[in-house]
ZAMI-756005 format. One record per residue (C-alpha): y negated, z negated, x negated; residue in one letter. Coordinates in pm, whole numbers, padded with zeros to 5 digits, always signed. Each point is the difference from the previous one (the first is absolute). Example, Ala and Ser with C-alpha at 12.3 -4.5 7.8 and 13.67 -1.06 7.14 Angstrom:
! ZAMI-756005
+00450-00780-01230a-00344+00066-00137s
END
This chain:
! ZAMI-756005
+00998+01152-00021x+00044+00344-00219x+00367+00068+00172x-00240-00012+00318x-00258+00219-00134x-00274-00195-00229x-00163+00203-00232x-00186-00314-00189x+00038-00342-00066x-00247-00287-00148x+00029-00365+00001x-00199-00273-00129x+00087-00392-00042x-00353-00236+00005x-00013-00342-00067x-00306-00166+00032x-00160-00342-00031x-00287-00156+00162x-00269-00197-00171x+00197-00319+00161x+00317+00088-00189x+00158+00125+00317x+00214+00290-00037x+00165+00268+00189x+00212+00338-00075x+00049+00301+00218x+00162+00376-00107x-00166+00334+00199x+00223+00268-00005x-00110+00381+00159x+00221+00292-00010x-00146+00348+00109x+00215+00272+00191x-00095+00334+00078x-00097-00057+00373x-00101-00249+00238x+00305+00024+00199x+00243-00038-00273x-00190-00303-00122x+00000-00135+00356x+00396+00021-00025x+00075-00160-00331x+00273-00246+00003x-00207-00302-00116x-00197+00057+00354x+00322-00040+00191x+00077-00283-00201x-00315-00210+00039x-00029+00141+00374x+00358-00160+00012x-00056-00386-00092x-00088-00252+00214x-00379-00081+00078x-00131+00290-00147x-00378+00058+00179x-00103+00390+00041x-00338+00095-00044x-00113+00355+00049x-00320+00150-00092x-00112+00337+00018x+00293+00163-00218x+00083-00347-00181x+00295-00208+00140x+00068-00305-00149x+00239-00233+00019x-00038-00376-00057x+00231-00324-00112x-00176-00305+00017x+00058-00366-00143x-00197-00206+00193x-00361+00165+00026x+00075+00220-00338x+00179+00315-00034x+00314+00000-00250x+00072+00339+00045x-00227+00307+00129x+00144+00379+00031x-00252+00276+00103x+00027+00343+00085x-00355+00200-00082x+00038+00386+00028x+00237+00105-00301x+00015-00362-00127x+00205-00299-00011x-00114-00347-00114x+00212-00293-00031x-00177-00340-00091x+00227-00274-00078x-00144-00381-00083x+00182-00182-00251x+00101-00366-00075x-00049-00051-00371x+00308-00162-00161x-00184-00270-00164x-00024-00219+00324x-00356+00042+00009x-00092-00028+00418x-00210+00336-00001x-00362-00029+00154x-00155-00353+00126x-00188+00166+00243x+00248+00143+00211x+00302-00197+00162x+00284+00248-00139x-00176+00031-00343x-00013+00397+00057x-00313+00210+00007x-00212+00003+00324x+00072+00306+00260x-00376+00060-00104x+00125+00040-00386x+00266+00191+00067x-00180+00259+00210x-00254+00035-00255x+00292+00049-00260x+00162+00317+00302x-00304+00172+00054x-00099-00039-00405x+00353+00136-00105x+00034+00249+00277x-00402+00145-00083x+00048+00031-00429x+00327-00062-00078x+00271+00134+00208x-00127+00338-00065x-00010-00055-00355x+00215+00266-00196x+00201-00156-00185x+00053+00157-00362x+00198-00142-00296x-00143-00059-00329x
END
């Protein structure tokens, strides 16, 4: 994503656990480029535009791009302005089944668009600064 023009990068791995001892992982990635159109034609967008079943979503100057397992998404790409997010779910390696309340075990499409539009509002456009 730098070779094609990033000018940030920040990730985040979450594991969480419900009060039923469910649990369930996901990673949110964002990268930042200088303009709109050279975020709109980073390679990961071609990639994810590329695989089978993906489900494009556009609205007002966010496109997204969807992979589902059965109701839930696994995998979520959006474009907002300068701004690329990538949300990922994970299967823990423990064998735990994920969430009870879902038939995947992945967050609800309701979760994970609360997760887009909370990354994409505070922390995409975080600078990020070492230590």
């Amino acid at each position: 994503m730098f070779a094609a023009g990033a000018t940030e990068q920040l990730s985040a791995r979450v594991t969480g656990k419900t009060e039923r001892g469910s649990m369930a992982a996901y990673v949110l990635s964002s990268w930042r480029f200088a303009s709109a159109a050279d975020a709109a034609a980073a390679p990961l967008v071609d990639l994810v535009e590329s695989c089978d079943g993906v489900i494009e979503s556009t609205e007002g100057d966010r496109r997204s791009e969807d992979l589902f397992e059965g109701d839930e998404p696994h995998l979520r790409l959006v474009v907002a302005n300068t701004d690329v997010l990538l949300y990922r779910a994970v299967r823990l390696a423990d064998g735990s089944e994920g969430l009870s309340s879902t038939a995947s075990g992945l967050l609800p499409a309701a979760v994970v668009d609360h997760l887009e539009t909370w990354w994409l509002s505070n922390a995409a456009g975080a600078t990020v600064t070492e230590p």
